[in-house]
Legacy VTK file of the C-alpha trace (Angstrom):
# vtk DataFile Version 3.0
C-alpha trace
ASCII
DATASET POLYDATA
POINTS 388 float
-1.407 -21.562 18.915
-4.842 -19.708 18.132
-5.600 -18.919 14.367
-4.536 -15.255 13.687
-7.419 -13.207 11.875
-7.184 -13.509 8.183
-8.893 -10.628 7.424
-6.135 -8.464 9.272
-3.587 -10.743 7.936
-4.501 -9.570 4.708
-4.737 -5.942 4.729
-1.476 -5.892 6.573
0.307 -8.228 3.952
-1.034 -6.416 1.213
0.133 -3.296 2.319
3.522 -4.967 2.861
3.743 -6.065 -0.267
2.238 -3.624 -2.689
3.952 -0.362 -1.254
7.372 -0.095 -1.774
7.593 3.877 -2.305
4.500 6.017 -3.172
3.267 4.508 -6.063
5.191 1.861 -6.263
3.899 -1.840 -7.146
6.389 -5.021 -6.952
5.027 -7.868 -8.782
5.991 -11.422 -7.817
8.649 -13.159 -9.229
6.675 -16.016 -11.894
7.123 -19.254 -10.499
10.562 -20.950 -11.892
11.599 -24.745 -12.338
14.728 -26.442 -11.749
17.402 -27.975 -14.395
17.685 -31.453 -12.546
13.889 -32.368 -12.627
12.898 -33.278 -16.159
8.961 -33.091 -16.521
8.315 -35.632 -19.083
4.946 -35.541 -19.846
3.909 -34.853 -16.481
1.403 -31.640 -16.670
2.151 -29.654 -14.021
-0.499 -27.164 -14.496
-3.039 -27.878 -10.877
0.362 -27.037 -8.924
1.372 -24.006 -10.670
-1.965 -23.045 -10.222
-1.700 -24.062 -6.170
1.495 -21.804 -5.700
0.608 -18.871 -8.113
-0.057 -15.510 -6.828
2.301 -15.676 -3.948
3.049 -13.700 -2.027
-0.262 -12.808 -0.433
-2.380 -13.226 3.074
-1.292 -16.869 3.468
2.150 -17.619 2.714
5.370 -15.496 1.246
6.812 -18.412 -0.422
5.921 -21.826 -1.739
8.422 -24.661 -2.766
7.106 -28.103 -4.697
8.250 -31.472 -6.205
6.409 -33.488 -7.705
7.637 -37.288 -9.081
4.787 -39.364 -11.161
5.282 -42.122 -13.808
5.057 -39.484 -16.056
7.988 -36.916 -15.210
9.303 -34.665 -12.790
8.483 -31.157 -12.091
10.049 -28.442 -9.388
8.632 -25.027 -8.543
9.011 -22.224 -6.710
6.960 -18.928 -6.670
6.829 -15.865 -3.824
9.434 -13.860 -2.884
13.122 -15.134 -0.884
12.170 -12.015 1.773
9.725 -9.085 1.572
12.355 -6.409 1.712
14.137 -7.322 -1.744
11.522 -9.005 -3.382
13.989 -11.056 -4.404
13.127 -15.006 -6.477
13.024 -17.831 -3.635
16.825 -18.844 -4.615
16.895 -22.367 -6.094
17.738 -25.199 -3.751
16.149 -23.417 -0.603
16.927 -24.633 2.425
13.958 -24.623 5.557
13.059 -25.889 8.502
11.673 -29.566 7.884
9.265 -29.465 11.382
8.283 -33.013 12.841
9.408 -34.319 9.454
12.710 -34.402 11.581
10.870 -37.589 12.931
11.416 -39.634 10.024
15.174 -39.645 10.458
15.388 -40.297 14.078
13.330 -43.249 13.535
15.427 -43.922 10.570
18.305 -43.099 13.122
16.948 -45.477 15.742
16.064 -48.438 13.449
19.607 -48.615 12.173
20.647 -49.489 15.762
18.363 -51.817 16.003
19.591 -53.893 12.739
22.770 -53.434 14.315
21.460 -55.351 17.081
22.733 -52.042 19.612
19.453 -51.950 20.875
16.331 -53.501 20.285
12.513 -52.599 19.921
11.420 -54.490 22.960
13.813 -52.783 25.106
12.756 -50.733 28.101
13.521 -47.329 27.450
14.849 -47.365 31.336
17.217 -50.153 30.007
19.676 -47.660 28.295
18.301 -44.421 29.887
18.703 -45.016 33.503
17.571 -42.354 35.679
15.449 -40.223 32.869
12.239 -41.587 34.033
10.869 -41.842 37.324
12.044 -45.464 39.275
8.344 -46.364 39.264
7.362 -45.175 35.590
6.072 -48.381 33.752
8.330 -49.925 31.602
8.552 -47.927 27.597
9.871 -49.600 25.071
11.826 -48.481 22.038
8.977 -49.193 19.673
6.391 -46.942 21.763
8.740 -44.129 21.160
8.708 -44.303 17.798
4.774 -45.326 17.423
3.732 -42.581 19.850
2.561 -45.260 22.065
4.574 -44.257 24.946
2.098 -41.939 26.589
4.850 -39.881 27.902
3.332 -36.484 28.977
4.625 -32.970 27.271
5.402 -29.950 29.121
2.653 -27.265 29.685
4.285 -24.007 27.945
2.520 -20.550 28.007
0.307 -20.227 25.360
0.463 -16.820 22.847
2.816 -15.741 20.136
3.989 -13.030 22.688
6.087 -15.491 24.937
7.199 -17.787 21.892
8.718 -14.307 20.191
10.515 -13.281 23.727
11.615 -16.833 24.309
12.519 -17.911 20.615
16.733 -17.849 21.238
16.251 -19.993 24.596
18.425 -23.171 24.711
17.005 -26.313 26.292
18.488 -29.777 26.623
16.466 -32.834 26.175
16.652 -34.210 29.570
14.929 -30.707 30.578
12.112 -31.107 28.307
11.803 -34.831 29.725
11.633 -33.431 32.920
9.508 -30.738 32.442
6.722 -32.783 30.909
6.645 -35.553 33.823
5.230 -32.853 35.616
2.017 -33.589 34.279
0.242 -36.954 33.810
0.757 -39.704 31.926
-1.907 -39.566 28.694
-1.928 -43.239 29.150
-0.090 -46.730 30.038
2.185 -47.328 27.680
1.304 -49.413 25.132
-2.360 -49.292 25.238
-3.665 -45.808 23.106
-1.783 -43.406 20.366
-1.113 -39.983 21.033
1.169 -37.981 18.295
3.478 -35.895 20.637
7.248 -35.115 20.318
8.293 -36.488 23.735
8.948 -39.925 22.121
11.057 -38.744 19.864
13.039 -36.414 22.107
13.878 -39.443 24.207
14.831 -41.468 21.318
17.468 -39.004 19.968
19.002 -39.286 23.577
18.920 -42.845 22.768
20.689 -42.197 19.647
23.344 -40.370 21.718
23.635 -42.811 24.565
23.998 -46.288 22.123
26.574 -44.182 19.659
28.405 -41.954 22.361
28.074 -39.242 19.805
25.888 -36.635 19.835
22.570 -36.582 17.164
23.843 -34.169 14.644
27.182 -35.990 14.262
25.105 -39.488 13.488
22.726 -38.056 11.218
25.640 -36.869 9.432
27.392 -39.963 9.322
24.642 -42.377 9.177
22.619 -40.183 7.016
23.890 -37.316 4.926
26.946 -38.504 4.018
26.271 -41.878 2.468
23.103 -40.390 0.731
25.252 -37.199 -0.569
22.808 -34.719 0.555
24.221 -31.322 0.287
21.719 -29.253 2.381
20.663 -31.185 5.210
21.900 -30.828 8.971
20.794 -30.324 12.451
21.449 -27.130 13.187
22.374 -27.980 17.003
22.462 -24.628 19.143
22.214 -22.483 16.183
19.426 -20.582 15.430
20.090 -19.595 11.954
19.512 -21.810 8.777
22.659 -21.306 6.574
23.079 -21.413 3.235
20.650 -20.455 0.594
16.926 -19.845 1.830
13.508 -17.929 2.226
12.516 -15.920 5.085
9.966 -17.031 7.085
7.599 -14.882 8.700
4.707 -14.692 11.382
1.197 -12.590 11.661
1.001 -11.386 15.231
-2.102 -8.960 15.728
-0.572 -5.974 17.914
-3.080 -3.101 19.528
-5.764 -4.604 16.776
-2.748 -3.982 13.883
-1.302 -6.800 12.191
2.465 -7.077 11.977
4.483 -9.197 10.297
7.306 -10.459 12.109
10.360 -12.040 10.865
10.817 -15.416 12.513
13.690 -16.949 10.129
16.328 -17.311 13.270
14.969 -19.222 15.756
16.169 -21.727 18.349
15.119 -25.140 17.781
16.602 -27.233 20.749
12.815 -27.154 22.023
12.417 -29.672 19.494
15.408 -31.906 19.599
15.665 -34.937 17.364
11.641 -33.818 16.423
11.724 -30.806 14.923
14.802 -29.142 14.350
16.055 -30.738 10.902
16.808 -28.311 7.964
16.508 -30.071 4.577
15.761 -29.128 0.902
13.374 -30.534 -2.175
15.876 -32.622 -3.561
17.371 -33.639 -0.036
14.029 -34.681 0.982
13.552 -36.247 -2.122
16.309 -38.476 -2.455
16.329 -39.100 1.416
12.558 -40.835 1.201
13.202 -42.288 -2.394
16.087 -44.538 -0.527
14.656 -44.777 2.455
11.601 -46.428 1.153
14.021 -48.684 -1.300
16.000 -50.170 1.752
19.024 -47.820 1.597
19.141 -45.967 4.675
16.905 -49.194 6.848
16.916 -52.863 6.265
13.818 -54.549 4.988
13.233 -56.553 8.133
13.622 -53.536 10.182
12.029 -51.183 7.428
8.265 -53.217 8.295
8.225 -50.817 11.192
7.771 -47.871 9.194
4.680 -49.155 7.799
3.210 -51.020 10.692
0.107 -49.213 12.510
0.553 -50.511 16.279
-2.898 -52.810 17.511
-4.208 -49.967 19.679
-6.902 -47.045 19.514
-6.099 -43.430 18.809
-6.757 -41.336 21.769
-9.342 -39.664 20.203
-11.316 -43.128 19.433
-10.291 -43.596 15.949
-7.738 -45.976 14.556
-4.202 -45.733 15.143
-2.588 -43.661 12.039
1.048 -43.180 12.800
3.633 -45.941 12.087
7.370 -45.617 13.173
7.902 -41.925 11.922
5.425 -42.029 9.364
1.658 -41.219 8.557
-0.759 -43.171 6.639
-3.042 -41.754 4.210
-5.827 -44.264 2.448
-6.011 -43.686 -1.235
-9.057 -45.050 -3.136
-9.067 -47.697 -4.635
-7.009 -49.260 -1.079
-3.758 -47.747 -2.497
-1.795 -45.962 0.912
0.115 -42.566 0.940
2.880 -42.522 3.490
3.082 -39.353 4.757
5.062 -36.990 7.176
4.235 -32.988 7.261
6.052 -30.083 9.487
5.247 -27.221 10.640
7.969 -24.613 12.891
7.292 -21.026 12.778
7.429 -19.436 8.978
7.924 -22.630 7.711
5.405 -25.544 6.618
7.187 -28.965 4.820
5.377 -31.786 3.907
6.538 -35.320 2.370
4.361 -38.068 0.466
5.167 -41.308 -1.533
3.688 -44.509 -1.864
5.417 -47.633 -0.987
7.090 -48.354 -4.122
7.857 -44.832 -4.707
6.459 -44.421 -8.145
4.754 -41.306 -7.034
6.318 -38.802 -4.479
5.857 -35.283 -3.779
7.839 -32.710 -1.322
6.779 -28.876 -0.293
8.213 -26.436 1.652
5.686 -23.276 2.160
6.787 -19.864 4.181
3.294 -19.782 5.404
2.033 -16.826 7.573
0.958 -18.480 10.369
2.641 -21.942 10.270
1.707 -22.709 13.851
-2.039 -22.046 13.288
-4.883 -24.273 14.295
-5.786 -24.179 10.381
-3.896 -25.372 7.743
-2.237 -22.795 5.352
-4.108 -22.378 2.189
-1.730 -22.928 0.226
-0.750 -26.035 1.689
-4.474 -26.802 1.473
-4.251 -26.051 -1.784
-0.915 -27.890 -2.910
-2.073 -30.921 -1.653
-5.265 -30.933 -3.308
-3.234 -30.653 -6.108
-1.118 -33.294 -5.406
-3.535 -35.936 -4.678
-5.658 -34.835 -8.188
-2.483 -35.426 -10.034
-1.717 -38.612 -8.014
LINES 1 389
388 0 1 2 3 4 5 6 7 8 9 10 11 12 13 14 15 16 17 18 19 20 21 22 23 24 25 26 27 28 29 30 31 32 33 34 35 36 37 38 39 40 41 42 43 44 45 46 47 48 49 50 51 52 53 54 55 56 57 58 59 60 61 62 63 64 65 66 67 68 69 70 71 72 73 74 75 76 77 78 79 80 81 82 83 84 85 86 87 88 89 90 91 92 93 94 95 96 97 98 99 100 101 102 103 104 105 106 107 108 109 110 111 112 113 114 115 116 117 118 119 120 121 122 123 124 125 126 127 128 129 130 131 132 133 134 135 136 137 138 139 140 141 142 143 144 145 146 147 148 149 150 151 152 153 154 155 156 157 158 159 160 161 162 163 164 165 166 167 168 169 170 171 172 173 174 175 176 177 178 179 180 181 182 183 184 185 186 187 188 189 190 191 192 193 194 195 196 197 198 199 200 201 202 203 204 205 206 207 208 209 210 211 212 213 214 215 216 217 218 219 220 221 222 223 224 225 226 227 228 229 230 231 232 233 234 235 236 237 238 239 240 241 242 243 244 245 246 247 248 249 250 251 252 253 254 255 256 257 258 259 260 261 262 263 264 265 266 267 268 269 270 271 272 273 274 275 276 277 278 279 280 281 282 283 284 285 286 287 288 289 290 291 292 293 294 295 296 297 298 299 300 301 302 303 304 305 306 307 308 309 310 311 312 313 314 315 316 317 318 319 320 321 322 323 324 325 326 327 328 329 330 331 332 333 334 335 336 337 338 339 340 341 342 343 344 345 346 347 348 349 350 351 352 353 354 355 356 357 358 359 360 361 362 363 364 365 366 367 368 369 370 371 372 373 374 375 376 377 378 379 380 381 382 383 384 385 386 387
């Protein structure tokens, strides 16, 4: 999607915000913590600084958890939707984005320690019939290392078409098929390409090994055991339930900047890669057992922080493990990583491997989509890492 112009986004947003009635001024709510994150002596000043202000130009919202050595700190700051000017309501729910990914692979890498399936399996193996009869051979682990090189469909570009389109329901097999259309990016196996074909396949994977469909395993494989209270795929259903903040989107109309409300939105585009809704303290205790050998067995668990041998596409080293990201630290320290982005909504994830520092966000950013990063996202991270 092409970056909307700030400047517009601005004086739109600002008169959003600031005009209620003639004369009128709403301040934002002051950013507010949560009982079940004790701070310590953590100082959690550089964040509250990275989320004050809100809302503004950039984002309507900002969510953030932060775990160090030293304590625990939770914040919120912006406004649950620009109508009431209501607080963001604690325990948000959002849309989680392609952080979706780390479940399936979580998903898929259960099966495997069940010995269901196994990385070095050809895709075609269990999927007969999804890709061409003279596709070369995938394997189980290319899905989930974006190795694959399966191609993704060619959708009209522009805000316009996503808006008119945003309640259409697609199956996964039609995505599939859609994107063989084009090329192949590259034999399997030999070059990394982040895309969410891969993992659209491997939630029909999921379904095909289990006989149950995605949203009912990560519920029972998942949720349940871990006692998360706000997490789900929300299937056909283009609504987040429960508690939440709006999300909205700048789209430049006849040289005017509107703001449109993009909170209810289908997300079967994205199936098994995008469409997870989560909260802070979901997410939280989701990666803090993940990484500890909860939800994946150790022997299995190596996959999540294994780069594959093989180039980026772009000529640089590969960077994405199964599901994960990898950040260098000075010092030779790594971040694992895994960030989101669906429209209104911006999440992000980070620990390092033995989990003594982690941090989660969740940001109602203006233009989510964008070719640049939100500010404030910018802005929390920066944060983050100064802390870390």
């Amino acid at each position: 999607m092409k970056t909307v112009n700030t400047a517009l986004v601005a004086t739109a947003l600002t008169a959003v915000l600031t005009v209620v009635a003639p004369g009128a001024v709403i301040a934002a709510p002051p950013a507010h913590s949560t009982a079940d994150c004790h701070p310590g002596t953590l100082d959690p000043g550089p964040l509250r600084q990275a989320i004050a202000g809100l809302p503004n130009s950039d984002a309507t919202s900002a969510q953030v958890r932060i775990i160090t050595p030293d304590g625990c700190w939770t914040g919120a700051t912006g406004v649950r939707d620009l109508r009431s000017q209501a607080p963001v309501p604690p325990h948000a729910r959002f849309r989680i984005g392609s952080t979706t990914k780390v479940f399936t692979a979580a998903l898929v890498l259960q099966l495997v320690a069940e010995g269901r399936i196994h990385l070095a399996d050809p895709v075609q193996r269990h999927l007969p019939g999804l890709l061409p009869a003279d596709y070369p051979t995938v394997t189980v682990r290319q899905l989930l290392d974006h190795t694959n090189g399966i191609p993704s469909p060619t959708m009209p570009d522009g805000i316009e078409w996503q808006l008119a389109h945003r309640y259409d329901r697609w199956n996964p097999e039609q995505i599939v098929r859609l994107g063989l259309r084009n090329p192949r990016k590259f034999e399997p196996g030999t070059k990394q390409h982040y895309t969410n074909m891969g993992y659209i396949v491997a939630g029909l994977l999921v379904e095909k090994v289990t006989g149950h469909p995605y949203a009912q395993e990560l519920d029972r494989r998942i949720v349940r055991p871990l006692r998360l209270r706000d997490t789900y795929a929300p299937g056909d259903d283009p609504r987040i339930l429960g508690p939440h903040a709006r999300g909205y989107q700048a789209v430049v109309r006849d040289g005017v900047t509107e703001l449109v409300d993009v909170t209810t939105w289908s997300q079967t585009f994205t199936p098994a890669a995008g469409n997870v809704i989560s909260s802070l303290a979901d997410l939280d205790t989701f990666v803090t057992a993940l990484f500890a050998g909860r939800v994946v067995p150790p022997a299995q668990l190596a996959e999540m922080f294994t780069l594959p041998a093989v180039p980026d596409v772009s000529g640089g080293p590969a960077s994405y493990s199964a599901g994960l990201t990898v950040f260098p630290l000075p010092g030779g320290e790594l971040l694992w990583i895994k960030t989101g982005a669906r429209f209104g909504y911006l999440t992000g994830v980070a620990s390092t491997r033995d989990g003594r520092f982690r941090m989660e966000y969740s940001i109602t950013g203006t233009d989510a989509k964008g070719e640049e990063l939100s500010r404030t996202a910018q802005a929390v991270i920066g944060a983050a890492l100064g802390m870390l």
